[in-house]
VORO-48905 format. One line per field, with one value per residue (C-alpha): residue in one letter; x, y, z. Coordinates in pm, 1 decimal, always signed. Example, Ala and Ser with C-alpha at 12.3 -4.5 7.8 and 13.67 -1.06 7.14 Angstrom:
<atoms>
rest = A / S
X = +1230.0 / +1367.0
Y = -450.0 / -106.0
Z = +780.0 / +714.0
</atoms>
This chain:
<atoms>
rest = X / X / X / X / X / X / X / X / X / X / X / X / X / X / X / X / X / X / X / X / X / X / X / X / X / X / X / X / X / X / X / X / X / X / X / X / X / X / X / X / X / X / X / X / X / X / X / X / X / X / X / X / X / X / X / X / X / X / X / X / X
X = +2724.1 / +2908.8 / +3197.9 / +3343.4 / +3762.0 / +3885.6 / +3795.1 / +3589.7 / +3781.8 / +3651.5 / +3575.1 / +3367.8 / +3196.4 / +3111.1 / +2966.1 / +2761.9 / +2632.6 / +2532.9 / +2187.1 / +2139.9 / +2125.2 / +1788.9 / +1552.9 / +1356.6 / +943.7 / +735.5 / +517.8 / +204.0 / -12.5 / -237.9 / -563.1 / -709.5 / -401.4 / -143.7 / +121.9 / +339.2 / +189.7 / +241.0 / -19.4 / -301.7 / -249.3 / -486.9 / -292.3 / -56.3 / -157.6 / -525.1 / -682.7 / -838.2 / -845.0 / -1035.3 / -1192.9 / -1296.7 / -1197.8 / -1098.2 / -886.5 / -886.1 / -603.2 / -574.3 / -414.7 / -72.1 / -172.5
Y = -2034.5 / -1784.0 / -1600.8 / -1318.2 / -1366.2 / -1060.0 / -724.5 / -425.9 / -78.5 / +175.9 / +341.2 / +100.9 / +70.4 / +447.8 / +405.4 / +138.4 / +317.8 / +650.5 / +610.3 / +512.4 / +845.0 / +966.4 / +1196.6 / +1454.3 / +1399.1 / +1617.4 / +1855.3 / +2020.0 / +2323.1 / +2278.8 / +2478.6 / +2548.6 / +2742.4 / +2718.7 / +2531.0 / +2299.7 / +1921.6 / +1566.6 / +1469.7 / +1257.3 / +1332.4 / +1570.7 / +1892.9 / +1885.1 / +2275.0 / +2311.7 / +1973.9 / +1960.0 / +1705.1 / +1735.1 / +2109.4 / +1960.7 / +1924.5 / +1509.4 / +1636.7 / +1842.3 / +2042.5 / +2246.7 / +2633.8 / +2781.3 / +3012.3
Z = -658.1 / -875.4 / -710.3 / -859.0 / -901.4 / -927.9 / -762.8 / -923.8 / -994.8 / -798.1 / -1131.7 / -1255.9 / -907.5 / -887.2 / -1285.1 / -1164.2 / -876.2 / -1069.3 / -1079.3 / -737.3 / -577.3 / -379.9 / -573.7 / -409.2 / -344.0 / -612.7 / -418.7 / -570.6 / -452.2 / -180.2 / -374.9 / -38.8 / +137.2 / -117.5 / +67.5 / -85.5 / -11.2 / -150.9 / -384.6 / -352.3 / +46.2 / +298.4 / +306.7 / +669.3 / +693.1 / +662.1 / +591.9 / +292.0 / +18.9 / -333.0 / -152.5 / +146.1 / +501.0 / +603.7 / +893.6 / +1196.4 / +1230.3 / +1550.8 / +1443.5 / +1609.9 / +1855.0
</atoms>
């Protein structure tokens, strides 16, 4: 198995490792009670998906 013989410069390390930060989740418009939500996903707030209610979510008092 391949070994490498010399060390990598901490330059060429940080180049290399660029891309590899974390990017943040897109959010889109809940249409029901316009909070932000991930999409394709029940809205946490109200419940709804595609206008209609799959979840029961108890309110705040």
């Amino acid at each position: 198995m391949a070994n490498p013989k010399r060390r990598h410069s901490q330059a060429r390390t940080s180049k290399r490792r660029a891309h590899d930060h974390l990017t943040p989740h897109s959010l889109s418009e809940c249409p029901n009670c316009h909070e932000r939500k991930m999409p394709h996903r029940a809205c946490p707030k109200c419940g709804y998906y595609k206008g209609r209610e799959v979840l029961a979510v108890e309110t705040e008092k």
